[in-house]
The first five atom37 places (N, CA, C, CB, O) and aatype in JSON, in Angstrom:
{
  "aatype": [20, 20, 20, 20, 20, 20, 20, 20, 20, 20, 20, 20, 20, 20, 20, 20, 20, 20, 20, 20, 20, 20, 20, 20, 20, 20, 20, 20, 20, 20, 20, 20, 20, 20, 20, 20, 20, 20, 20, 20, 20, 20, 20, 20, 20, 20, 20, 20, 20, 20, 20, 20, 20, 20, 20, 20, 20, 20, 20, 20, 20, 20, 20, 20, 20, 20, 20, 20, 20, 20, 20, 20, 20, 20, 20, 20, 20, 20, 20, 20, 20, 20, 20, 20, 20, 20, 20, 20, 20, 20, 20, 20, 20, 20, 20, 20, 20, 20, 20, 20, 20, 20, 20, 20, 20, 20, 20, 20, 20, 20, 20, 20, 20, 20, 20, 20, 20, 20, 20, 20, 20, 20, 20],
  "atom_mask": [
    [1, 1, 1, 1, 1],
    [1, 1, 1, 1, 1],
    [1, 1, 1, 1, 1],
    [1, 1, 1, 1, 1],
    [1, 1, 1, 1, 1],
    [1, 1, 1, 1, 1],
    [1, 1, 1, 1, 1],
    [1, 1, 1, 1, 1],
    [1, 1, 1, 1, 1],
    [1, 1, 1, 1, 1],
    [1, 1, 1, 1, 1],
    [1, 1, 1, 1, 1],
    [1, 1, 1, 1, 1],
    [1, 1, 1, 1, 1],
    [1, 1, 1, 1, 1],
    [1, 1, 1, 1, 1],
    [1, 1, 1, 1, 1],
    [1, 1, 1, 1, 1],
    [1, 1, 1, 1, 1],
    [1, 1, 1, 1, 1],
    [1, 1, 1, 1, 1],
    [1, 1, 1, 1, 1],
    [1, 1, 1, 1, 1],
    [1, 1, 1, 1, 1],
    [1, 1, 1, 1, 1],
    [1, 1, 1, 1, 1],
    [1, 1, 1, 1, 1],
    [1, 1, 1, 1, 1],
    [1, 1, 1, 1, 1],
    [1, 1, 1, 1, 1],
    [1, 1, 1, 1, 1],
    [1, 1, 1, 1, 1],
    [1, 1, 1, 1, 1],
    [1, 1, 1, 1, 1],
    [1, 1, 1, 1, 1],
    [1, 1, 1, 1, 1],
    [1, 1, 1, 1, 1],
    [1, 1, 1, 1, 1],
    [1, 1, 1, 1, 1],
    [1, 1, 1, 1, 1],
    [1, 1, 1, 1, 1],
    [1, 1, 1, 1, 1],
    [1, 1, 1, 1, 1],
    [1, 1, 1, 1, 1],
    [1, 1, 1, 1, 1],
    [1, 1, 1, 1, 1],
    [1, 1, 1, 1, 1],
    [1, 1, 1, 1, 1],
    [1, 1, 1, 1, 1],
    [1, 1, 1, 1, 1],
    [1, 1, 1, 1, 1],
    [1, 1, 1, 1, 1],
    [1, 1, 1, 1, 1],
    [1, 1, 1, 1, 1],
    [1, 1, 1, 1, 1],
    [1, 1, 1, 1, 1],
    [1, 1, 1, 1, 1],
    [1, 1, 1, 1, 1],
    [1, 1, 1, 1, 1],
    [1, 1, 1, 1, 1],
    [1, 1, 1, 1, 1],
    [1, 1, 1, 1, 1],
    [1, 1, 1, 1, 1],
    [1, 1, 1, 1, 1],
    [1, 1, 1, 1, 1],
    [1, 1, 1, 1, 1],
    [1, 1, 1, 1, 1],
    [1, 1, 1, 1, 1],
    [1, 1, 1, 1, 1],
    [1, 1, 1, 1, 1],
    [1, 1, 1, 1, 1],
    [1, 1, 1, 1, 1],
    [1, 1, 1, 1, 1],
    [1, 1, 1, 1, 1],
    [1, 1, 1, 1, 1],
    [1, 1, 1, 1, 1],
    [1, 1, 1, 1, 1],
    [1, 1, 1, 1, 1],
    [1, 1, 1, 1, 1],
    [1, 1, 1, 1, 1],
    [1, 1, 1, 1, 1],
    [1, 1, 1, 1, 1],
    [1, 1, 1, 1, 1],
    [1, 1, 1, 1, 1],
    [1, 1, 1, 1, 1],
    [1, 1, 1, 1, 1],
    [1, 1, 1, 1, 1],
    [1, 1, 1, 1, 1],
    [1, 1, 1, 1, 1],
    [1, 1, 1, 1, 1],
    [1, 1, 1, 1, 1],
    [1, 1, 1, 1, 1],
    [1, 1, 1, 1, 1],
    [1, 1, 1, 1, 1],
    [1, 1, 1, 1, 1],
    [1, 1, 1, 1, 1],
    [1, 1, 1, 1, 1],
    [1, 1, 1, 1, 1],
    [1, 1, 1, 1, 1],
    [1, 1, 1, 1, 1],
    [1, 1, 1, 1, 1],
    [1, 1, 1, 1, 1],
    [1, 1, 1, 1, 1],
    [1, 1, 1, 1, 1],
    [1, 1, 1, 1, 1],
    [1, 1, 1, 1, 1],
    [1, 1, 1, 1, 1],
    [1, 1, 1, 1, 1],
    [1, 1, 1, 1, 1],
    [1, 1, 1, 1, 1],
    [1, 1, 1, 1, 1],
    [1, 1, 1, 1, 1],
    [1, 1, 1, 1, 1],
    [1, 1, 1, 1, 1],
    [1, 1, 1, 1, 1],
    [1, 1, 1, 1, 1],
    [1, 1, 1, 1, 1],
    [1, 1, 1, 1, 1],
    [1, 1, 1, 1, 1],
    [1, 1, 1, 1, 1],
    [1, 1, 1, 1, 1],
    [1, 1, 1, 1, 1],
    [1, 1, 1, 1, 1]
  ],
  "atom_positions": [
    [[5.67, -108.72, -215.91], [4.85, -108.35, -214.77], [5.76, -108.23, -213.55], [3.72, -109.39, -214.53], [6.61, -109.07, -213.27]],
    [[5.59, -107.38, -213.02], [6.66, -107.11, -211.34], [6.07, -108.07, -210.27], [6.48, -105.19, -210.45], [4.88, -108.38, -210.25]],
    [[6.79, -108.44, -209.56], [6.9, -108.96, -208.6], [6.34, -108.79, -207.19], [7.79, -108.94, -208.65], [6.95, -107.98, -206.49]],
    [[5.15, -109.48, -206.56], [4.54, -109.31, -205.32], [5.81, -108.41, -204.35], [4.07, -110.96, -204.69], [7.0, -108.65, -204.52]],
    [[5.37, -107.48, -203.46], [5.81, -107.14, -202.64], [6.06, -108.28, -201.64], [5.18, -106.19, -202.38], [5.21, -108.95, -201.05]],
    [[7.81, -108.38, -201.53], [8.12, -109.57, -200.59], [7.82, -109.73, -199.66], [9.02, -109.84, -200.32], [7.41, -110.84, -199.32]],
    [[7.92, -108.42, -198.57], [6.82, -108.3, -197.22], [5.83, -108.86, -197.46], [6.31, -106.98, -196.75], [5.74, -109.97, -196.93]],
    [[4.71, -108.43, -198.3], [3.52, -109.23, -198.1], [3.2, -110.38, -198.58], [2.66, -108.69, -198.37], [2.11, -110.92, -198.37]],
    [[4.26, -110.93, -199.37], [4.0, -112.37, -199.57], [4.71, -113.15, -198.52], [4.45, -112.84, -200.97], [4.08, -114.12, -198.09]],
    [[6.15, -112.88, -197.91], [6.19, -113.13, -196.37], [5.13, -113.64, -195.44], [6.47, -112.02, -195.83], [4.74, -114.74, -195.04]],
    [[4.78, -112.28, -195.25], [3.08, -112.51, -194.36], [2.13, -112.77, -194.84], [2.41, -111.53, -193.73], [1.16, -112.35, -194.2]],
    [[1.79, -113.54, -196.1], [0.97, -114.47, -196.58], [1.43, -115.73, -196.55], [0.63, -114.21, -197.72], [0.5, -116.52, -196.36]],
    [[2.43, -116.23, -196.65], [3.25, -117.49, -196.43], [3.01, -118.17, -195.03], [4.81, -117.14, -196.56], [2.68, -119.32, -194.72]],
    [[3.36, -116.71, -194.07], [2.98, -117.29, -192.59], [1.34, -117.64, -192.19], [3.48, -116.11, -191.49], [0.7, -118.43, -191.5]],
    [[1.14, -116.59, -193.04], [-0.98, -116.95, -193.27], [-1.6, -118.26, -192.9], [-1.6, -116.98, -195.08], [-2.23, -118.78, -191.98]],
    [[-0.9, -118.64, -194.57], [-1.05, -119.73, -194.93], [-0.21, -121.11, -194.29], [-0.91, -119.49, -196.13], [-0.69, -122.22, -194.51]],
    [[0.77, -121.01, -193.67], [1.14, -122.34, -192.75], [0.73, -122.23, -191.72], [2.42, -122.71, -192.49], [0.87, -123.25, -191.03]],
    [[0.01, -120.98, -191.0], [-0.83, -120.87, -189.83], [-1.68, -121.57, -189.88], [-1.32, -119.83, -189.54], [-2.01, -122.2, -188.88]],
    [[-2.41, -121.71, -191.2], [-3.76, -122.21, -191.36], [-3.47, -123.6, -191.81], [-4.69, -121.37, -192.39], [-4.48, -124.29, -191.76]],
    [[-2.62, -124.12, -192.15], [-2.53, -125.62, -192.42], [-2.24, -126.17, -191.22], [-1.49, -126.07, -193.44], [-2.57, -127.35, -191.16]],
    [[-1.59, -125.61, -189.93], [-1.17, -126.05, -189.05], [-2.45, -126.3, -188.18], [-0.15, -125.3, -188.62], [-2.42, -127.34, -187.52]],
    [[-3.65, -125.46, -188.07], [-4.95, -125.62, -187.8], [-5.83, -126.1, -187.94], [-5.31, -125.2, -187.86], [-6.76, -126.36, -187.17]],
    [[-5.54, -126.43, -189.62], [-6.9, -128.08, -189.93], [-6.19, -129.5, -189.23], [-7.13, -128.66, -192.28], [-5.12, -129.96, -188.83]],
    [[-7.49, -129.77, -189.39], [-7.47, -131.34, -189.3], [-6.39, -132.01, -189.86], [-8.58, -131.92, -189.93], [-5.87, -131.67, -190.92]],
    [[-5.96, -133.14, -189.07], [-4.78, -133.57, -189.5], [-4.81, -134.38, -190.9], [-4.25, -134.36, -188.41], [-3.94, -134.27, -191.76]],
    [[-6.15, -135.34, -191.01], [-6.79, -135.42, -192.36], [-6.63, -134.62, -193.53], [-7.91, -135.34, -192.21], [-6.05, -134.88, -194.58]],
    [[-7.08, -133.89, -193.27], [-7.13, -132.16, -194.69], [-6.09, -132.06, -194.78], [-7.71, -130.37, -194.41], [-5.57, -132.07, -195.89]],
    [[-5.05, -131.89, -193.22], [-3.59, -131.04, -193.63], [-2.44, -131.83, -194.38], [-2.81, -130.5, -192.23], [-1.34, -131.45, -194.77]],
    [[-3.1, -133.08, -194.46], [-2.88, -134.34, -194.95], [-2.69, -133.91, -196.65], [-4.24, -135.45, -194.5], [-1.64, -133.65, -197.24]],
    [[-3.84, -133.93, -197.08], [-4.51, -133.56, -198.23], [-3.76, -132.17, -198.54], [-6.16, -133.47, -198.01], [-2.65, -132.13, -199.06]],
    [[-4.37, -131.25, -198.24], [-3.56, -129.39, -198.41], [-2.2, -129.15, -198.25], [-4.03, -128.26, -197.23], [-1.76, -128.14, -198.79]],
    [[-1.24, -130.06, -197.46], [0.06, -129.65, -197.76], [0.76, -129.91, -199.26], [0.82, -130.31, -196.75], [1.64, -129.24, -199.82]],
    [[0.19, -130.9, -199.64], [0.95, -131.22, -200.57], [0.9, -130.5, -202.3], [0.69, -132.59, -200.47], [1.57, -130.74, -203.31]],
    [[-0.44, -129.35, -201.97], [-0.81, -128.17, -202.77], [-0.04, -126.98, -202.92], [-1.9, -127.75, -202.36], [0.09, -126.17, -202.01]],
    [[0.36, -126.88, -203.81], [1.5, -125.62, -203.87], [0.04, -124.46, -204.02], [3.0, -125.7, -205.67], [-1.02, -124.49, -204.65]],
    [[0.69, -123.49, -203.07], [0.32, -122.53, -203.1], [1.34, -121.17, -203.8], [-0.07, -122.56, -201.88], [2.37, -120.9, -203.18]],
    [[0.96, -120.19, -205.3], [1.97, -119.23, -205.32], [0.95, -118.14, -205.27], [3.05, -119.26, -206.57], [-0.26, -118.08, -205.47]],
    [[1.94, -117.26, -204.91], [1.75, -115.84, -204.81], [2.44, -114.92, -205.59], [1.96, -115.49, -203.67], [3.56, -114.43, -205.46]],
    [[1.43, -114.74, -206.54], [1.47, -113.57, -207.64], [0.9, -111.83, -207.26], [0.41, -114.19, -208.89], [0.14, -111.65, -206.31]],
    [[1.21, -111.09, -207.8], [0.4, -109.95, -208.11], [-0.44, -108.98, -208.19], [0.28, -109.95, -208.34], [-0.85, -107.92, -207.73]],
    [[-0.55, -110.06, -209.21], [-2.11, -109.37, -210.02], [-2.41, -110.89, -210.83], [-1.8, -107.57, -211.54], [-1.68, -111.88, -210.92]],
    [[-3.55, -110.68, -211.29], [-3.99, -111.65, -212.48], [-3.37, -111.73, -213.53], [-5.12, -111.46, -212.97], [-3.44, -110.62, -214.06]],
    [[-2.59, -112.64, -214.37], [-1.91, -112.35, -215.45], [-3.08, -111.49, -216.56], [-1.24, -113.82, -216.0], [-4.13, -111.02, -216.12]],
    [[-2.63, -111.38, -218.13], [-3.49, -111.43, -219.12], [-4.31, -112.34, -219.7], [-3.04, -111.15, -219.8], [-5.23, -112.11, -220.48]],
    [[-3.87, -113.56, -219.22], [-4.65, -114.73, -219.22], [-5.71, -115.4, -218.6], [-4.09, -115.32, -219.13], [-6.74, -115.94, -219.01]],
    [[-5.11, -115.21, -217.32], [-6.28, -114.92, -216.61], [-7.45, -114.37, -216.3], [-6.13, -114.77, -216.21], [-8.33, -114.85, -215.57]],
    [[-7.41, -112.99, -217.08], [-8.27, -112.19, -216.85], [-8.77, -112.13, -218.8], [-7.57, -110.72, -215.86], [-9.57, -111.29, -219.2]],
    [[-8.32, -112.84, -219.47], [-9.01, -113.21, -221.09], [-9.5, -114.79, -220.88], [-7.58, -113.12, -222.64], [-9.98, -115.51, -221.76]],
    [[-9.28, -115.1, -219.62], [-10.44, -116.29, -219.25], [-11.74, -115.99, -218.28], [-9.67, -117.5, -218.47], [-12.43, -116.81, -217.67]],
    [[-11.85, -114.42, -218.33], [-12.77, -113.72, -217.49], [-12.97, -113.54, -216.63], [-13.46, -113.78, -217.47], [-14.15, -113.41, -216.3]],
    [[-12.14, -113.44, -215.88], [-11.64, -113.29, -214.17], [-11.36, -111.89, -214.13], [-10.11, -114.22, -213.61], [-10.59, -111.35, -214.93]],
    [[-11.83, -111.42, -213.44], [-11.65, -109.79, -212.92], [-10.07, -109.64, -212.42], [-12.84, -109.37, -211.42], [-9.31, -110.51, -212.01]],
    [[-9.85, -108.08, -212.63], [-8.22, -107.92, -212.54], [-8.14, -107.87, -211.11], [-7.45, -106.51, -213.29], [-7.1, -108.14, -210.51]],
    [[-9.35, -107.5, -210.45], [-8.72, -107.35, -208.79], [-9.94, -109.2, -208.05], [-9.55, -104.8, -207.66], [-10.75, -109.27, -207.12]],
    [[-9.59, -110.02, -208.78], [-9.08, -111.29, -208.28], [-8.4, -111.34, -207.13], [-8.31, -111.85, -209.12], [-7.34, -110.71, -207.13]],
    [[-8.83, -112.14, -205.73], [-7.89, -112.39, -204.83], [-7.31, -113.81, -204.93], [-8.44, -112.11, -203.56], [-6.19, -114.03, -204.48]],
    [[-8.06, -114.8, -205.51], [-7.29, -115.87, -204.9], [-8.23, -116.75, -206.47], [-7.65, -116.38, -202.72], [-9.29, -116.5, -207.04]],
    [[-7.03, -117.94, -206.7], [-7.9, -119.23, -207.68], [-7.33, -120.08, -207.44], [-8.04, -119.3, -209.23], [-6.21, -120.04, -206.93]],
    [[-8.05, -121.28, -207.8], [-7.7, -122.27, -207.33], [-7.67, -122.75, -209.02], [-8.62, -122.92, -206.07], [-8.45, -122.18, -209.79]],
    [[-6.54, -124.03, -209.65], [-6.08, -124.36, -211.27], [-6.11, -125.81, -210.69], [-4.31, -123.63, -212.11], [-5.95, -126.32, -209.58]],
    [[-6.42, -126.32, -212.14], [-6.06, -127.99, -212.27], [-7.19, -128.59, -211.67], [-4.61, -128.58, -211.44], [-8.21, -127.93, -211.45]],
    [[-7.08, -129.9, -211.37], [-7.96, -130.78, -210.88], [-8.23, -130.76, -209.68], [-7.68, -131.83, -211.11], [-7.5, -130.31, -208.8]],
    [[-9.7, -131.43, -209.48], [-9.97, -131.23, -207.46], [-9.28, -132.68, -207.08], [-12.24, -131.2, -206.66], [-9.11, -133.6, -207.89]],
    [[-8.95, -132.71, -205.85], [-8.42, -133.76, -205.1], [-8.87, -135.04, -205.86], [-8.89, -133.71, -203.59], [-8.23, -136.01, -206.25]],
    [[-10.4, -134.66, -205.95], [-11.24, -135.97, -205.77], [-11.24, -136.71, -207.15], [-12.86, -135.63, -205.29], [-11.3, -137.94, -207.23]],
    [[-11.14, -135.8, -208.33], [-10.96, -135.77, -210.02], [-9.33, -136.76, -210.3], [-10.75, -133.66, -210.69], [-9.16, -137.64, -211.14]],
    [[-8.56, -136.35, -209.52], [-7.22, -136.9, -209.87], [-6.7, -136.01, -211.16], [-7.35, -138.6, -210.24], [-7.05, -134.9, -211.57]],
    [[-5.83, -136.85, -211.59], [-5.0, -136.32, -212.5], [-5.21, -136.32, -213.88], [-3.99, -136.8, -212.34], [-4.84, -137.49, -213.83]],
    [[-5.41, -136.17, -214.88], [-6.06, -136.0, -216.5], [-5.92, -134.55, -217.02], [-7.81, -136.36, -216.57], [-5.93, -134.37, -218.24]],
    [[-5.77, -133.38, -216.05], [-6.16, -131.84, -216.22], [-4.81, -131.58, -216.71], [-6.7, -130.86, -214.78], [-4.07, -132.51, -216.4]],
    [[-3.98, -130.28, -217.62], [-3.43, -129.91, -218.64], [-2.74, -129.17, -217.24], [-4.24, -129.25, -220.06], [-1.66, -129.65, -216.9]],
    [[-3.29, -128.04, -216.41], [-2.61, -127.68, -215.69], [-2.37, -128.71, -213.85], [-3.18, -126.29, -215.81], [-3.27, -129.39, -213.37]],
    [[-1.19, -128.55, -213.29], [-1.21, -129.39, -211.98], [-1.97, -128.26, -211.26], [0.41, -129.9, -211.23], [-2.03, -127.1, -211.64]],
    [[-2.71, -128.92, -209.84], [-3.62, -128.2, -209.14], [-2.78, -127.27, -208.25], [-4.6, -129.11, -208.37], [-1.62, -127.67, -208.09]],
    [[-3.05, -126.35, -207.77], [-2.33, -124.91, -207.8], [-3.59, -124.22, -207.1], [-1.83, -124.2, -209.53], [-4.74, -124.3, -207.54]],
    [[-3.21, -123.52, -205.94], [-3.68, -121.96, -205.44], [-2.72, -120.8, -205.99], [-3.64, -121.83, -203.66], [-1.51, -120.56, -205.94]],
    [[-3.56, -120.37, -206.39], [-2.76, -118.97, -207.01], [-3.23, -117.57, -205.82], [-3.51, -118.55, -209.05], [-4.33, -117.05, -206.02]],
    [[-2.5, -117.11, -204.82], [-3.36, -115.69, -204.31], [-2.62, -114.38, -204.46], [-3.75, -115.74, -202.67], [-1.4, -114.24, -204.33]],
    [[-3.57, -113.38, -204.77], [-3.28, -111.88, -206.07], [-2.68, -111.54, -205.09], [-4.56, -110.6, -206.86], [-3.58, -111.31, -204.27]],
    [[-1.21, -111.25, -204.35], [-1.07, -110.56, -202.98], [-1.67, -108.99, -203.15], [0.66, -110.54, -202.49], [-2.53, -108.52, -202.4]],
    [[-1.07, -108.29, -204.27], [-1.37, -106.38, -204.28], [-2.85, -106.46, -204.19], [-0.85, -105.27, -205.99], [-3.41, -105.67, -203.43]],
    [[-3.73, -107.51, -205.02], [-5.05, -106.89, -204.71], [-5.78, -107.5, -203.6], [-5.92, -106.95, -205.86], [-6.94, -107.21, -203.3]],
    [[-4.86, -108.55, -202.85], [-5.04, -108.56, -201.41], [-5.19, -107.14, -200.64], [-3.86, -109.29, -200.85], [-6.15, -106.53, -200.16]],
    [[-3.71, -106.87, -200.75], [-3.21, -105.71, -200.26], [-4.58, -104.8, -200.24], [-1.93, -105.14, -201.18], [-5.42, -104.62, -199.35]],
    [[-4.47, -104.33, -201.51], [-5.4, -103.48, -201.67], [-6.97, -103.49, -201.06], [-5.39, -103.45, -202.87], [-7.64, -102.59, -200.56]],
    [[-7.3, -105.07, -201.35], [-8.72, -104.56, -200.28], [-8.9, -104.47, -199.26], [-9.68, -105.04, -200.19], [-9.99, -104.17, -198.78]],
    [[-7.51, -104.77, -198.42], [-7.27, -104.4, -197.11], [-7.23, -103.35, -196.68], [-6.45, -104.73, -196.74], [-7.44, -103.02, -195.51]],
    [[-6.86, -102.44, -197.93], [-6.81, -101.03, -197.65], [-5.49, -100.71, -197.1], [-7.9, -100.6, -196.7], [-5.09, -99.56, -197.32]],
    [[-4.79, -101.42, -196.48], [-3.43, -101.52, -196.8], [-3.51, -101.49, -194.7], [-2.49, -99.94, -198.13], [-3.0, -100.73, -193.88]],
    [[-4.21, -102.47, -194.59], [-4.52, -102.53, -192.67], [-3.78, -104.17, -192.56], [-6.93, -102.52, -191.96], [-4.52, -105.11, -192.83]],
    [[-2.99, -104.34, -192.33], [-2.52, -105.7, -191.99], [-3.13, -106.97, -191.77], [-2.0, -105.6, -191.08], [-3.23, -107.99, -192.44]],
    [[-3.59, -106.54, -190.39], [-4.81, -107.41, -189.72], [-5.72, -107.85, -190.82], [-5.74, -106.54, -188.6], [-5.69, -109.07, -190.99]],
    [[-6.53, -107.16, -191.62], [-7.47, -107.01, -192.35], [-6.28, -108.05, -193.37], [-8.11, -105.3, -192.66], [-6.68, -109.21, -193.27]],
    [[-5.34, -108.0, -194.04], [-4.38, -108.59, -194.88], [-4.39, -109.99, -194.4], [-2.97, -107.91, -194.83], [-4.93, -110.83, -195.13]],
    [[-3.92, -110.33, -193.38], [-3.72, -111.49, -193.18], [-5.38, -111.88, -192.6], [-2.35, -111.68, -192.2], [-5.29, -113.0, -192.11]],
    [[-6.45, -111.5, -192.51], [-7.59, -112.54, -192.28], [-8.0, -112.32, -193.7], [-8.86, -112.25, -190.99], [-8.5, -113.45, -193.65]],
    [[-8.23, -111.98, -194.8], [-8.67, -112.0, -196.38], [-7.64, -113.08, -196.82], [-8.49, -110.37, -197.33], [-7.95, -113.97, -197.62]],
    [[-6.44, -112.97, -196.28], [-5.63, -114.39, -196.68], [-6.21, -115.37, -196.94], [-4.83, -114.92, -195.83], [-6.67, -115.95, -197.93]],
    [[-6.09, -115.61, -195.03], [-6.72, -117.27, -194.87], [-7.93, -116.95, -194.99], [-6.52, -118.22, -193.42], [-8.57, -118.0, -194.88]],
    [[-8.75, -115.94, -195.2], [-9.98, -116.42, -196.25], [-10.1, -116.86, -197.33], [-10.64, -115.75, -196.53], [-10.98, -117.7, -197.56]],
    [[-9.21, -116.39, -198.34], [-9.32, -116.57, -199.46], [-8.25, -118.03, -199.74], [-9.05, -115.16, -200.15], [-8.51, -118.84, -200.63]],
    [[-7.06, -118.17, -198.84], [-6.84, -119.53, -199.35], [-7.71, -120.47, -199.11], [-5.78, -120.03, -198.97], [-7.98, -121.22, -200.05]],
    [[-8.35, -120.69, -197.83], [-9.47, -121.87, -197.57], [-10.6, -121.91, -198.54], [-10.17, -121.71, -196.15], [-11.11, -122.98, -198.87]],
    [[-10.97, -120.79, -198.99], [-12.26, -120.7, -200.11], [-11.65, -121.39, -201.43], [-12.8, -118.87, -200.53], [-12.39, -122.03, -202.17]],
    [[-10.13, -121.25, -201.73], [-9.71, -121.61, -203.12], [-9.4, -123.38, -202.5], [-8.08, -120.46, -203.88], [-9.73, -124.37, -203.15]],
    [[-8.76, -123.42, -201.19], [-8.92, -124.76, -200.87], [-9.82, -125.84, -200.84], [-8.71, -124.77, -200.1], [-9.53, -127.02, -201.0]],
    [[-10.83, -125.4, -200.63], [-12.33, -125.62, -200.87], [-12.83, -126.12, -202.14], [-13.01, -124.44, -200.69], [-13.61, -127.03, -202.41]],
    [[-12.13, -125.2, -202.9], [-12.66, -125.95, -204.58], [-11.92, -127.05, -204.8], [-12.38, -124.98, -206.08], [-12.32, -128.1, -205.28]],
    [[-10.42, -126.7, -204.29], [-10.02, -128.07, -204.48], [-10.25, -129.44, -204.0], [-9.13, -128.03, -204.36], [-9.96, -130.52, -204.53]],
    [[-10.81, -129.19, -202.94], [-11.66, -130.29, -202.54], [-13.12, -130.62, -203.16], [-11.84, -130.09, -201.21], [-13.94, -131.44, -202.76]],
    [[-13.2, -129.77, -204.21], [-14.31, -130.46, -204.51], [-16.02, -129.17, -204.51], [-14.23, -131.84, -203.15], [-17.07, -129.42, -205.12]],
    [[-15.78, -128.1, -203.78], [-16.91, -127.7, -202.82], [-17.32, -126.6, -203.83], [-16.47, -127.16, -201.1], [-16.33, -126.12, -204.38]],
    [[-18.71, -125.98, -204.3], [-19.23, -125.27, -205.2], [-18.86, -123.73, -204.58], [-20.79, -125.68, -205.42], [-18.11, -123.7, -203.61]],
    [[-19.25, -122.76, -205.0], [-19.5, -121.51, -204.57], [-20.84, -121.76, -203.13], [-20.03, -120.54, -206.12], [-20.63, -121.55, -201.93]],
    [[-21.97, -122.17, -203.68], [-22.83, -122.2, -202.77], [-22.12, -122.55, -201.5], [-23.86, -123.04, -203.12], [-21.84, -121.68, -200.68]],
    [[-21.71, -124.3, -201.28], [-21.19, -124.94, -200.45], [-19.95, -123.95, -199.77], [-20.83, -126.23, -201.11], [-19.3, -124.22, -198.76]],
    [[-19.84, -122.94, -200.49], [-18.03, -122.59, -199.61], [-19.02, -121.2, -198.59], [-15.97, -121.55, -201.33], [-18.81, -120.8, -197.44]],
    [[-20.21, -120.71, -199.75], [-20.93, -119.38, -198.7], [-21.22, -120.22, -197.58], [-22.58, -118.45, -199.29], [-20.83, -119.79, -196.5]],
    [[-21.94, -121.55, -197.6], [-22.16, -122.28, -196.56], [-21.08, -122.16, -195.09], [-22.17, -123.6, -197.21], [-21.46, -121.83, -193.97]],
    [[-20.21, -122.39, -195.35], [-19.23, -122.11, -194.56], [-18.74, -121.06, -193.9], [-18.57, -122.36, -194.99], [-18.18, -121.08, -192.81]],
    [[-19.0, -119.93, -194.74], [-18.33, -118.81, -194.67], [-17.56, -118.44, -195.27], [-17.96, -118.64, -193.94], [-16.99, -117.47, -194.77]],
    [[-16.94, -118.98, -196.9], [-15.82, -118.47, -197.15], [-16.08, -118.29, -198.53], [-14.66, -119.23, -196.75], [-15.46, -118.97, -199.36]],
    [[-17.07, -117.29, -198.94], [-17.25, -116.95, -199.98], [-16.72, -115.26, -200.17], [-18.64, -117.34, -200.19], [-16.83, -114.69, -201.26]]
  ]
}
């Protein structure tokens, strides 16, 4: 599989320490210590665990609150190209689907349903 465009995983990197630098010192507490990578696309695996190929963002492994027992370590994974792409290829639009989509995958890792994250806004 090829490799995220480095530019835009660049400016997803900055996204994303923008936005850790903005929560609560609590959370940022909690969320730094979450590796976040930036892939692609969805592997084949991913998407033969039924995840659509234009996937922006998942969250793997256990929630904060679960601890440790899970096969994979907990992990944000975000799709940068099909970032890209639903941006339409508008920057601005790039970097706010970012930190949308990492806080929504952050979210699970804390614990929070689909419902609970529309609650918020970050569905």
């Amino acid at each position: 599989m090829a490799a995220a465009d480095p530019g835009l995983v660049k400016a997803a990197r900055e996204v994303v320490a923008a936005t850790l630098r903005e929560l609560p010192a609590p959370l940022r507490e909690t969320a730094t210590p979450l590796p976040v990578l930036y892939e692609p696309w969805p592997n084949d695996a991913i998407v033969a665990d039924g995840y659509d190929r234009d996937l922006l963002g998942l969250f793997v492994g256990e929630t904060h609150a679960a601890g440790g027992g899970h096969d994979l370590p907990a992990q944000i994974i975000l799709f940068i190209e099909n970032l890209w792409d639903f941006a339409e290829g508008d920057e601005a639009v790039f970097r706010d689907e970012v930190r949308t989509t990492y806080l929504h995958e952050l979210g699970h890792y804390l614990g929070l349903d689909e419902e609970e994250l529309d609650e918020r806004g970050l569905l």
